[in-house]
SETORNU-916009 format. One record per residue: residue number from 1; residue in one letter; z, y, x of N, C-alpha, C, O, CB in turn. Coordinates in steps of 0.001 Angstrom, whole numbers, plus 524288, in hexadecimal, padded with zeros to 5 digits. Each point is the difference from the previous one (the first is absolute). Glycine has a CB too. Layout:
REC   resi   resn     n_w     n_v     n_u    ca_w    ca_v    ca_u     c_w     c_v     c_u     o_w     o_v     o_u    cb_w    cb_v    cb_u
REC    NUM      A       Z       Y       X       Z       Y       X       Z       Y       X       Z       Y       X       Z       Y       X
...
REM end
This chain:
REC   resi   resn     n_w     n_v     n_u    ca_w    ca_v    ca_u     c_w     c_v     c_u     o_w     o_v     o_u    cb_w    cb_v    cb_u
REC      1      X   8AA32   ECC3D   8B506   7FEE6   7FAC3   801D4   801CF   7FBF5   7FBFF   7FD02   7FCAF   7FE37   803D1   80667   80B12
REC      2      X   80479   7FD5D   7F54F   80222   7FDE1   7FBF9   7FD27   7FF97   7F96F   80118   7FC8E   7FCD5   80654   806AD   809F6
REC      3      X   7F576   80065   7F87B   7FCD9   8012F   7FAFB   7FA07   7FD64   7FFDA   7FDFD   7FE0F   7FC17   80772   80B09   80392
REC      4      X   7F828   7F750   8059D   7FD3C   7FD34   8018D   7FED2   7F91A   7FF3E   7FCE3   7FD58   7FD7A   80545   80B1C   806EC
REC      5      X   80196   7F6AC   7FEC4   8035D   7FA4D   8008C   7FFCF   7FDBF   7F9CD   7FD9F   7FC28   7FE5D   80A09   8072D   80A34
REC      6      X   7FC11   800D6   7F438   7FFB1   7FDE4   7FBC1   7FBE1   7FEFC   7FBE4   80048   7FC9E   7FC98   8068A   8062A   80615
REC      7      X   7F4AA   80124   7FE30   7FC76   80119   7FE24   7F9E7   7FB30   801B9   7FC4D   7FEE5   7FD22   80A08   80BBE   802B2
REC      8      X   7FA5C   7F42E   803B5   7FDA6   7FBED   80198   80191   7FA39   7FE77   7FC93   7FCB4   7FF46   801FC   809B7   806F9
REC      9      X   8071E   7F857   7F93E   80214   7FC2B   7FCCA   7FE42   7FF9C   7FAD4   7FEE6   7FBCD   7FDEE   807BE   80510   80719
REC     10      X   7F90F   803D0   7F8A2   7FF4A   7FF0F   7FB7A   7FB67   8013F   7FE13   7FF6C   7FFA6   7FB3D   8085F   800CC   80461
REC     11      X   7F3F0   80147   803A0   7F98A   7FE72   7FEDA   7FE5B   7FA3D   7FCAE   7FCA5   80032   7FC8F   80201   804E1   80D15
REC     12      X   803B6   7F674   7F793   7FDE4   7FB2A   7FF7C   801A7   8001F   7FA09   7FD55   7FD80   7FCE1   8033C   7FD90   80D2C
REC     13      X   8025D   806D9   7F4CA   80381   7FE78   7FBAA   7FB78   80491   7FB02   7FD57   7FF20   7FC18   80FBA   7FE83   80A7B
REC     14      X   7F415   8063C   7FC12   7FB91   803DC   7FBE4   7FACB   7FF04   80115   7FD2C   800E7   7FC37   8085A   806B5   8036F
REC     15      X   7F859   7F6ED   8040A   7FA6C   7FCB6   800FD   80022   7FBE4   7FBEB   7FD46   800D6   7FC22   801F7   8003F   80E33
REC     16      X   80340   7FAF1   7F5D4   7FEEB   7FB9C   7FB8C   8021D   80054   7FC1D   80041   7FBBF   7FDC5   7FEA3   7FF38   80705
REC     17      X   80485   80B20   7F73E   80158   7FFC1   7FB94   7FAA2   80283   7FF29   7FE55   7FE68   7FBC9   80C65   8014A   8034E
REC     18      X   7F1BD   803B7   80349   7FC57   80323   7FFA3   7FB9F   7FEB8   7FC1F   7FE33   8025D   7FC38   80497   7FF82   80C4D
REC     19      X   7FC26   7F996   7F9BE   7FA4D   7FD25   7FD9F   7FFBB   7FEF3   7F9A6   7FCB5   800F7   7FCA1   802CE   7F9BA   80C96
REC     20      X   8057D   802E3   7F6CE   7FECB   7FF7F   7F7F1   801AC   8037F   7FCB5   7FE51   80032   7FB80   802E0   7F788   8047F
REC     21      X   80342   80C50   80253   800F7   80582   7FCE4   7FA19   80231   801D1   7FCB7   80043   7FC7F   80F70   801F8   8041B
REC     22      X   7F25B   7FF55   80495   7FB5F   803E7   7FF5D   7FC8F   7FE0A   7FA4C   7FE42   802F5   7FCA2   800EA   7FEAC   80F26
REC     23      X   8008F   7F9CA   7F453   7FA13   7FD75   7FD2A   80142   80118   7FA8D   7FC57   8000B   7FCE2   800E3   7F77B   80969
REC     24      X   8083D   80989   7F7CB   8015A   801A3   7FAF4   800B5   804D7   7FEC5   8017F   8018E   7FBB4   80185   7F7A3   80421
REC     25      X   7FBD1   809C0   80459   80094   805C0   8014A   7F9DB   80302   8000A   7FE00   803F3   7FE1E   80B40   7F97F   80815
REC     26      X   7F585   7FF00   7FC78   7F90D   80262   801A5   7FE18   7FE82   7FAA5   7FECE   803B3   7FD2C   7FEA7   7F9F0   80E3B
REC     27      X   801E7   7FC4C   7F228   7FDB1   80048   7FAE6   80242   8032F   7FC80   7FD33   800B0   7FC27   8004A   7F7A6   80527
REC     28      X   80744   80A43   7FE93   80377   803F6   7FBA7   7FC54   804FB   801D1   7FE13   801E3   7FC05   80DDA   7FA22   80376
REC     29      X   7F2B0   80655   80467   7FDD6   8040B   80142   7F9AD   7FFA2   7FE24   7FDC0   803F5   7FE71   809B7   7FD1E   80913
REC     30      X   7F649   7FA9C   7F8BF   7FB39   7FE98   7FDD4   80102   801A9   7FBA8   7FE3D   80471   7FF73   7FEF2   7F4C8   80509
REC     31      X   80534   80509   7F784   7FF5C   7FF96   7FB44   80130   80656   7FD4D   7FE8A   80270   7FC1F   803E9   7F279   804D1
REC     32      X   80003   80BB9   80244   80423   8060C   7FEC7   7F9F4   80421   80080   7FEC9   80366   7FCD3   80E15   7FA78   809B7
REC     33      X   7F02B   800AB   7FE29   7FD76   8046F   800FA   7FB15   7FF4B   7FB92   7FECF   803FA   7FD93   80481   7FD3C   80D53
REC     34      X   7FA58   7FAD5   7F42E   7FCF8   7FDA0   7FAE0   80250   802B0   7FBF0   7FD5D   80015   7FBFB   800D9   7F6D4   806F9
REC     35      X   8057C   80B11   7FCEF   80056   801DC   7F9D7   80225   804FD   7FF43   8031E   8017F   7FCA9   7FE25   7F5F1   800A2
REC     36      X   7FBD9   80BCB   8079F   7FF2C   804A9   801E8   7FA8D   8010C   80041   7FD60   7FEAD   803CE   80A6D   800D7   8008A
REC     37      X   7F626   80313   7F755   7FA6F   7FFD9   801E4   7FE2A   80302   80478   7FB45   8003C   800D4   80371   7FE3D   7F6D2
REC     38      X   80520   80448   80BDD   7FC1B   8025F   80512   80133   7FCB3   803C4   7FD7D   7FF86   80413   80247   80A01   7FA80
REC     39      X   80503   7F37C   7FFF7   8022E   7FA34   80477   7FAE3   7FCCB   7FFDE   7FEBE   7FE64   8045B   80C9F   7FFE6   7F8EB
REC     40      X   7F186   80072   7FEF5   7FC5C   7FA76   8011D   7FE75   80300   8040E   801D9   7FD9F   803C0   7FA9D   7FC8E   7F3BC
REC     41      X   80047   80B4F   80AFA   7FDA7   7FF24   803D8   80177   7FFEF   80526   7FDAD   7FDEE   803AA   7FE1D   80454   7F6CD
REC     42      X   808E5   8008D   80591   8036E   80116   803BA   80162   7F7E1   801E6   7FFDE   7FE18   8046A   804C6   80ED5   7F666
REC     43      X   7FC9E   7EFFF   7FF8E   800DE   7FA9F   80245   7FBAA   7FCD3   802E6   80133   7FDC5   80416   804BA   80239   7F4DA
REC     44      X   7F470   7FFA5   804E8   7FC7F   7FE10   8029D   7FD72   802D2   80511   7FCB6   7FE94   80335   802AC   7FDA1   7F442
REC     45      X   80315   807A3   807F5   7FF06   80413   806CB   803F7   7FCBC   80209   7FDE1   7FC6C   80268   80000   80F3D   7FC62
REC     46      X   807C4   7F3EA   80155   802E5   7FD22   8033F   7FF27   7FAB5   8025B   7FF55   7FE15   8045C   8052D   80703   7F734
REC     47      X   7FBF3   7F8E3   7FDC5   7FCC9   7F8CE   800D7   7FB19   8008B   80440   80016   7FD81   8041C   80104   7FEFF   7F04F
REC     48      X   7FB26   8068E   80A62   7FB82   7FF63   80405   8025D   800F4   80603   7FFBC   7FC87   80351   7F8F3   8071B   7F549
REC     49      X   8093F   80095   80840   80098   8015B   804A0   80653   7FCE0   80304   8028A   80149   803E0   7F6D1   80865   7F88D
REC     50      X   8071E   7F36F   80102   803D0   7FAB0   80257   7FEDA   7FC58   80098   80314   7FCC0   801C2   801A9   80521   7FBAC
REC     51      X   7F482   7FC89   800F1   7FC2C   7FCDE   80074   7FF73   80092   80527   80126   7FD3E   803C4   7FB14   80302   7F3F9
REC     52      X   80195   80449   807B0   7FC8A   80286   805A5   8038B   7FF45   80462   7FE85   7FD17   80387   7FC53   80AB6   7F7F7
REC     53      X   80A09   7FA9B   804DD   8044D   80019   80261   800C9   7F824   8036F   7FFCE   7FE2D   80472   80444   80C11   7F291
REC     54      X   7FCB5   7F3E5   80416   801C4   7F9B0   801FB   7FA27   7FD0D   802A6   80011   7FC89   80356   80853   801FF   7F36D
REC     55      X   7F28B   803E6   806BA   7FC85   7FE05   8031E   7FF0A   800C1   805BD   7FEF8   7FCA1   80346   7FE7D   8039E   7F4FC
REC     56      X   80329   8059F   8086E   80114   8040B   80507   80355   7FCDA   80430   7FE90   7FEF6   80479   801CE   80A02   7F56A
REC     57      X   80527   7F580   80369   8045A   7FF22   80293   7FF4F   7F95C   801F2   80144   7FE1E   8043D   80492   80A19   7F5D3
REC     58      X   7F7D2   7F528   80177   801CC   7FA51   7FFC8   7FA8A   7FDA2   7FDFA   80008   7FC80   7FCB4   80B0A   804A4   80107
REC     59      X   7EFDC   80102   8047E   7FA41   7FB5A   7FF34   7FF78   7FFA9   80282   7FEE4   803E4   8029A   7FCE2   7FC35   7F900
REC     60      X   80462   7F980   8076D   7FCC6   7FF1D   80306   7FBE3   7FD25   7FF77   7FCDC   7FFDC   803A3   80901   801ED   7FFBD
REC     61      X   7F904   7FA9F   7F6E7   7F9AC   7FE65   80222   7FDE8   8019C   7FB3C   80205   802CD   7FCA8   7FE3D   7F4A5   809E1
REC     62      X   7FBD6   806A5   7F987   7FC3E   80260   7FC34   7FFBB   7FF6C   7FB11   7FD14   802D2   7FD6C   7FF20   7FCCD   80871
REC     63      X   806D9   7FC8C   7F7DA   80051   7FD83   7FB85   8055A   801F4   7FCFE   80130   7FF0B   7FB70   7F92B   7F919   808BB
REC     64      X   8088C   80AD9   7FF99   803C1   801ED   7FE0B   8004E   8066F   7FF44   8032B   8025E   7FD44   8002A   7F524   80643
REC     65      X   7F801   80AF4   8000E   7FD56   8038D   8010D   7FD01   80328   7F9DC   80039   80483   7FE5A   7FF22   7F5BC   80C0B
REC     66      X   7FDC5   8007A   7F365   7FC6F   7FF90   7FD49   8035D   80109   7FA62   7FF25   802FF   7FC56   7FA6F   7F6CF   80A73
REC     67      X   809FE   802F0   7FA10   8038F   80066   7F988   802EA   803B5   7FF04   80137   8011D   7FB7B   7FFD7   7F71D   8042A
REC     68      X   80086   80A42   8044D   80193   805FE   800DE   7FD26   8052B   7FD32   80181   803B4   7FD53   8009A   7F807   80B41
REC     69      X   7F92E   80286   7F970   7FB77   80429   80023   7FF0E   7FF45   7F8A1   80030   803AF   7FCEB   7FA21   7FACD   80F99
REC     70      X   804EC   7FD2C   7F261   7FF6A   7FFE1   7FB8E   804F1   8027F   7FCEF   7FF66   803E2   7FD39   7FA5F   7F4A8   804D8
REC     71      X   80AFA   80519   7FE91   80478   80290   7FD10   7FEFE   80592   80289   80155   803EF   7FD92   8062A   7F3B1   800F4
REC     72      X   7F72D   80893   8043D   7FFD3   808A9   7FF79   7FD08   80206   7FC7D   801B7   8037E   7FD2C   7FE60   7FE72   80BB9
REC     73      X   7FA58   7FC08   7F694   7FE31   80187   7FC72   7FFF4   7FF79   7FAD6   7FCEE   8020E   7FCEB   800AA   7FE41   8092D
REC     74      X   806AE   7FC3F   7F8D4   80040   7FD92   7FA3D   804E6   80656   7FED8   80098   802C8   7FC1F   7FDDE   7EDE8   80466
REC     75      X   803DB   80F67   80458   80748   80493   7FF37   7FB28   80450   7FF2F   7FF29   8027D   7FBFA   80C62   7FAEB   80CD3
REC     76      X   7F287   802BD   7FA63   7FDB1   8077F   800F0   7FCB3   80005   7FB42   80194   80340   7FCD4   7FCE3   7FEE2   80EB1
REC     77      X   7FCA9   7FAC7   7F2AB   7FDAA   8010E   7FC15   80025   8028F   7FC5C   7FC34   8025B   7FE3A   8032A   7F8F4   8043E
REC     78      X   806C4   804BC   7FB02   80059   801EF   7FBFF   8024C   806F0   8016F   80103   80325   7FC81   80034   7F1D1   7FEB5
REC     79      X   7FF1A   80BE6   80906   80026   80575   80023   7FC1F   80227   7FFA0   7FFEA   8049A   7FE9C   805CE   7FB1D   80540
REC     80      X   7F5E8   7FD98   7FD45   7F9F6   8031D   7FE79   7FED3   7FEB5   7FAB8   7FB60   7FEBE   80058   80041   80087   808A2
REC     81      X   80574   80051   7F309   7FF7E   8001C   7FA95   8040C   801FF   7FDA4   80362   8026C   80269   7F7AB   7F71D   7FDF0
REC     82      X   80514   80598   7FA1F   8031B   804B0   7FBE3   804C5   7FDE6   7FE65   80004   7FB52   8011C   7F7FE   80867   7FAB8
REC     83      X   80C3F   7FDB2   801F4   8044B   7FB86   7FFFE   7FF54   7FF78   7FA41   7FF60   8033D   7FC80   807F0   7FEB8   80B8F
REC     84      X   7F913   7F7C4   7F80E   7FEBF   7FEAA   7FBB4   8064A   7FBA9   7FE02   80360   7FF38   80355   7EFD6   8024F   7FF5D
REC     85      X   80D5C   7FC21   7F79B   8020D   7FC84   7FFBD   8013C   7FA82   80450   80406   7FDAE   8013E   7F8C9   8076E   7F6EC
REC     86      X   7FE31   7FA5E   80917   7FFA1   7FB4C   802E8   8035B   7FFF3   804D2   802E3   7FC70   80173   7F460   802B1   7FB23
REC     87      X   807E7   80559   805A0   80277   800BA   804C5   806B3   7FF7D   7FF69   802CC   7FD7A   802FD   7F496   808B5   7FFB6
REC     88      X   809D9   7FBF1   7FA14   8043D   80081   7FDE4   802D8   7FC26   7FFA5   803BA   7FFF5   8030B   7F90F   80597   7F9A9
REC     89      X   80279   7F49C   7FE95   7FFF9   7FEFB   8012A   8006A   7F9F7   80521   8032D   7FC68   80061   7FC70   80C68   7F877
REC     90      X   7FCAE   7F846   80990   7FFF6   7FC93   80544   803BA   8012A   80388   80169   7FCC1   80341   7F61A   80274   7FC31
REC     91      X   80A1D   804B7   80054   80403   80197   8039F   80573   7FD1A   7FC9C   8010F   7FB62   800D2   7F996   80EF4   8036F
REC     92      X   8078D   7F7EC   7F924   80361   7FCBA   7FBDF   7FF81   7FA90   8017E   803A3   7FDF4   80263   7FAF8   8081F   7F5FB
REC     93      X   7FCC7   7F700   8065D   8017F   7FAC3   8009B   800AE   7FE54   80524   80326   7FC65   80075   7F8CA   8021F   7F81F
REC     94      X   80117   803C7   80D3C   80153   7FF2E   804F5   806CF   801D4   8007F   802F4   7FCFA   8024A   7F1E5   804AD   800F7
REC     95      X   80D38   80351   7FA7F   803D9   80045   7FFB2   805D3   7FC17   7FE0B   80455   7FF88   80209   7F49F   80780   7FE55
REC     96      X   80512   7F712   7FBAD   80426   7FB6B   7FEA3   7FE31   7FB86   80272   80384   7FCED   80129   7FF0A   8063A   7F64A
REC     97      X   7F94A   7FB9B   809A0   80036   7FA12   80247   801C8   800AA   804D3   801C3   7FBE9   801D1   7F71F   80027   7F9A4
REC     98      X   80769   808AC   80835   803A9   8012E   8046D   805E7   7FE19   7FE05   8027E   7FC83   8022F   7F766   80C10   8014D
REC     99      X   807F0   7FA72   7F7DA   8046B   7FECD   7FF5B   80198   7F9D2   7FD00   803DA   7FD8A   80180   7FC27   80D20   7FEF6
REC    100      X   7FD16   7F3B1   7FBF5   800D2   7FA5B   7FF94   7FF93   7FC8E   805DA   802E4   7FC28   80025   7F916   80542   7F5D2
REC    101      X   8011E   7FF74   80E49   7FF1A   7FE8A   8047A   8074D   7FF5C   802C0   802BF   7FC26   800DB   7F152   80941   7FF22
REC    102      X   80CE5   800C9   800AF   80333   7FEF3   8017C   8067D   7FE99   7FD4F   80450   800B4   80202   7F43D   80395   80355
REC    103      X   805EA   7F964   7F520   804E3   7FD76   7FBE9   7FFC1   7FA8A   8021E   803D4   7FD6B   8015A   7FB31   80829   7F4FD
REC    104      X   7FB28   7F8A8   809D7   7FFD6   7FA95   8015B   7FF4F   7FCAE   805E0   80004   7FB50   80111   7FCE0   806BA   7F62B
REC    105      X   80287   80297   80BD2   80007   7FE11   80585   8068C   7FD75   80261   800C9   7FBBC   80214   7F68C   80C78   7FF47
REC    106      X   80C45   7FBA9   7FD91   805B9   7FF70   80159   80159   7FA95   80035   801FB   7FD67   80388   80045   80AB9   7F867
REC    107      X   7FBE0   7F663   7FE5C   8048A   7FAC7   7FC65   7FBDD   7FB0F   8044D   80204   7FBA6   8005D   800EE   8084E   7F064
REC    108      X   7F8CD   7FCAD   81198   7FF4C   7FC59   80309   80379   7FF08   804C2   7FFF7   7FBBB   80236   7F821   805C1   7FA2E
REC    109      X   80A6E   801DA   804EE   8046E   7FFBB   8048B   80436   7FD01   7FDDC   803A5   7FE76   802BC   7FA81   80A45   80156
REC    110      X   80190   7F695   7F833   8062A   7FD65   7FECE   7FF77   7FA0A   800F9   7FC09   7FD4C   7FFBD   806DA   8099B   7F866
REC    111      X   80184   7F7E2   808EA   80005   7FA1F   80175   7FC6B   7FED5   805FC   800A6   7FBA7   801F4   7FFE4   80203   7F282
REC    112      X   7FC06   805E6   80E26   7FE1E   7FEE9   80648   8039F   8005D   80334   80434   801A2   7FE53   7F448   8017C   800CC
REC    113      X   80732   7FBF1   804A4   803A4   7FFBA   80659   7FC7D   805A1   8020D   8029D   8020A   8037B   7FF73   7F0B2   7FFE1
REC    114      X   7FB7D   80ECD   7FC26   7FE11   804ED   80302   7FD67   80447   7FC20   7FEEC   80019   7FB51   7FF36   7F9D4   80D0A
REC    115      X   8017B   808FB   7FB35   7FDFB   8066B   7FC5F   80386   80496   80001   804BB   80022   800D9   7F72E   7FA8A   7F855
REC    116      X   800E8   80905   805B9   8028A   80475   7FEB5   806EC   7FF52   7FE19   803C2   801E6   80253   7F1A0   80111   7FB04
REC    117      X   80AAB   7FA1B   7FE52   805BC   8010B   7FD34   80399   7FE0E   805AC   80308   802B9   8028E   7FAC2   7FA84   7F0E5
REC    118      X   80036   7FB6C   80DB5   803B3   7FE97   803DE   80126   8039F   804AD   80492   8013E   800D4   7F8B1   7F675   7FC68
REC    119      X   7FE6C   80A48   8063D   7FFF9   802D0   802E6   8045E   804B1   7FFB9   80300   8010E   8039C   7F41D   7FB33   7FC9D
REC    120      X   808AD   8069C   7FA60   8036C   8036B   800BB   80556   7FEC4   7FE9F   8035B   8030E   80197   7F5CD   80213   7FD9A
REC    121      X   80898   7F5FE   7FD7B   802A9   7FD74   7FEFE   80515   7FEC8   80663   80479   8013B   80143   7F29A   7FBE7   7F5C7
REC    122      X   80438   7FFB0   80B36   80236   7FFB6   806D6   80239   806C1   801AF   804BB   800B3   80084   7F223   7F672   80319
REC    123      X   806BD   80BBD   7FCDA   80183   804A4   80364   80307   80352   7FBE3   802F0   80352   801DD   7F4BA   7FCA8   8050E
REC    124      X   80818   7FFAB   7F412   8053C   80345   7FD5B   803AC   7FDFB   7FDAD   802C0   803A2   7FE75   7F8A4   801B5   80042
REC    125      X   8073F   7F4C9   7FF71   803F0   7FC7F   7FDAD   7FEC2   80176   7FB75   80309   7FF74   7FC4F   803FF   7FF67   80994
REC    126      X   7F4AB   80314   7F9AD   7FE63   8000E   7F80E   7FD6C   7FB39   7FE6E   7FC48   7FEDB   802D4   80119   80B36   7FC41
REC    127      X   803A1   7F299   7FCEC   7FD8B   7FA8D   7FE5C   7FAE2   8031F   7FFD9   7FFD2   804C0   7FF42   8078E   7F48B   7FABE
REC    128      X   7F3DC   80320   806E4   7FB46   7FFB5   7FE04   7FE03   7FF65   7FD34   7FB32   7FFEE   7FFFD   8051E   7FF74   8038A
REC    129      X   80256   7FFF2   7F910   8004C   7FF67   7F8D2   8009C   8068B   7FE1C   7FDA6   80189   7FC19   808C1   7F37A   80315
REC    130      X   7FC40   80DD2   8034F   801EF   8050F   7FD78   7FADE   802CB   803DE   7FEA6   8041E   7FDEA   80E54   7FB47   7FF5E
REC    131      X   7F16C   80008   80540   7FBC2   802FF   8013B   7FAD0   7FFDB   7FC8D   7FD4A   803A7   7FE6F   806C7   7FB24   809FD
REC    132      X   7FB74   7FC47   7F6F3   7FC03   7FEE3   7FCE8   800DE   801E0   7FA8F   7FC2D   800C7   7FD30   801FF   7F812   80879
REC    133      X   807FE   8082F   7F81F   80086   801F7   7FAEF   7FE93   805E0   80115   7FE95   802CB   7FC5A   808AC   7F645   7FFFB
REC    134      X   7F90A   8086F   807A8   8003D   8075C   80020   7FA01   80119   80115   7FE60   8046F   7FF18   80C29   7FDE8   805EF
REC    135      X   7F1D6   7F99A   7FCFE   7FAA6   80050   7FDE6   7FE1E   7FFB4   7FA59   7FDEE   80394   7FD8A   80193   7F922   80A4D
REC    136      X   8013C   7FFE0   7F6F9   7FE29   7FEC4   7F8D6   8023F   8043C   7FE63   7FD0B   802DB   7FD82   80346   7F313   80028
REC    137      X   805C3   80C35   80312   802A6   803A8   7FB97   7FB77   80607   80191   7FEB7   802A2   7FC30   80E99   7F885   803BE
REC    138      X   7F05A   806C7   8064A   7FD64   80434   8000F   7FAD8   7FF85   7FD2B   7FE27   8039E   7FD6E   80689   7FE5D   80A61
REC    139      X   7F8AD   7F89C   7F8DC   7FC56   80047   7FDDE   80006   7FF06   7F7CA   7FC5A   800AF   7FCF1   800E2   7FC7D   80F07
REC    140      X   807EC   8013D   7F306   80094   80077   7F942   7FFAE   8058E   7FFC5   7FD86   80202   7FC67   808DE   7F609   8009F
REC    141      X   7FB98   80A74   80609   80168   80871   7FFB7   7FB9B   80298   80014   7FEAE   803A6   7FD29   8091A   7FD53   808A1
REC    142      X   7F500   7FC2F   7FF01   7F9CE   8005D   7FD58   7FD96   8015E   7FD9D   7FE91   80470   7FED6   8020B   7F86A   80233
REC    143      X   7FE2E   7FE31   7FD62   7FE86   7FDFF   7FAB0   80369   80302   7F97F   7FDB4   80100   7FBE5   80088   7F519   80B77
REC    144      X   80555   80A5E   7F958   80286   802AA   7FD85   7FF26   8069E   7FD87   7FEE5   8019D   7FB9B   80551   7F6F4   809A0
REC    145      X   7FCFD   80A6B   80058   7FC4C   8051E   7FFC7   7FBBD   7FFA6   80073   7FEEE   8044D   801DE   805DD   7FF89   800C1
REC    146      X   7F690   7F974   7FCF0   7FB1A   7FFC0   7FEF5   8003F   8009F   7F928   7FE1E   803B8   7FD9A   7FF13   7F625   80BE7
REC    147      X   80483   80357   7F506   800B4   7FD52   7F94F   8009C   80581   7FF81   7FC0D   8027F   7FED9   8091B   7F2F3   7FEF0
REC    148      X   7FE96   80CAB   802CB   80322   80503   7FE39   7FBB0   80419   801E3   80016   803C3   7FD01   80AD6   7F908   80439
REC    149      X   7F218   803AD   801E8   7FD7D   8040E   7FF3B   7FBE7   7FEA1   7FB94   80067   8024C   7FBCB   801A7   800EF   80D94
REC    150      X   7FB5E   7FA61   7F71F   7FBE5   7FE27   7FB41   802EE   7FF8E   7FA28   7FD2B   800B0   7FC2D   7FD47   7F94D   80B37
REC    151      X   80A4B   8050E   7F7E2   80270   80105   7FAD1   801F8   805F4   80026   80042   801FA   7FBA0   802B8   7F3DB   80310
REC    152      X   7FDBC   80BC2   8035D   8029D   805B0   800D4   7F8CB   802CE   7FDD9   7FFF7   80277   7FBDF   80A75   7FC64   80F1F
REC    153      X   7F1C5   800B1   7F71F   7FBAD   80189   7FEC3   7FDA0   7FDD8   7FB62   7FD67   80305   7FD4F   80259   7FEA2   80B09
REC    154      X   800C0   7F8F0   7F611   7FDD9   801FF   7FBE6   802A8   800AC   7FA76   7FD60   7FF08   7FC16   7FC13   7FDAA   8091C
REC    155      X   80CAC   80540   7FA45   80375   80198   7FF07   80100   80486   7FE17   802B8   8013C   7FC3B   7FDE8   7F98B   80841
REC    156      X   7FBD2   808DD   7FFC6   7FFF9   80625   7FF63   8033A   800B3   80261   80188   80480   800BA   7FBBB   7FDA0   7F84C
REM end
């Protein structure tokens, strides 16, 4: 009961550190699997079918229906053709602009009265300043091991 209890307290807190580490995490996995050549297809099978998934879960009209349908077929397409450079890569650059995304989303929290940082700021006595630093610093680590695999490769 006691583990529970605690475990529910502290949902809110890993719920809203969640969002800008995942986004520096998920674009690190983008990029990681891009420079795996059996990852590109394995990545645009995922990308598509998280399309499908959020349309499934979360369309309701048609216009949102519609842009869905299109981003599926833009993800899936390329599993029916040959892997080429291009694909390669596109994934790479969707991959870092995930992670530049989430370098530059954080530093907009600074200086607001609300958001993510304050929010967790309120429920753990951590400034909202140091939250927002432990975003930017996951997403520099990133960005970081991205660099390093692409120098590590073409390195030998």
């Amino acid at each position: 009961m006691v583990l529970a209890f605690a475990l529910a307290k502290g949902a809110p807190l890993l719920i809203g550190f969640a969002g800008y580490f995942g986004a520096a995490c998920w674009g690190y996995l983008i990029y990681l699997l891009a420079t795996w050549p059996k990852g590109i297809r394995v990545s645009f099978a995922l990308l598509g079918a998280l399309v499908v998934l959020s349309g499934l879960l979360w369309g309701r009209d048609l216009l949102t229906l519609a842009i869905l349908a299109v981003l599926t077929i833009i993800l899936l397409l390329p599993l029916r053709l040959s892997q080429n450079k291009i694909l390669t890569q596109f994934l790479r650059i969707i991959g870092l602009m995930i992670m530049l995304n989430a370098l530059a989303s954080p530093t907009v929290l600074l200086g607001l009265g609300q958001g993510d940082a304050v929010m967790l700021a309120e429920r753990s006595w951590i400034p909202a300043w140091i939250w927002v630093g432990m975003w930017l610093l996951s997403s520099i680590c990133a960005l970081y091991f991205a660099w390093r695999r692409v120098d590590k490769a073409a390195n030998g």
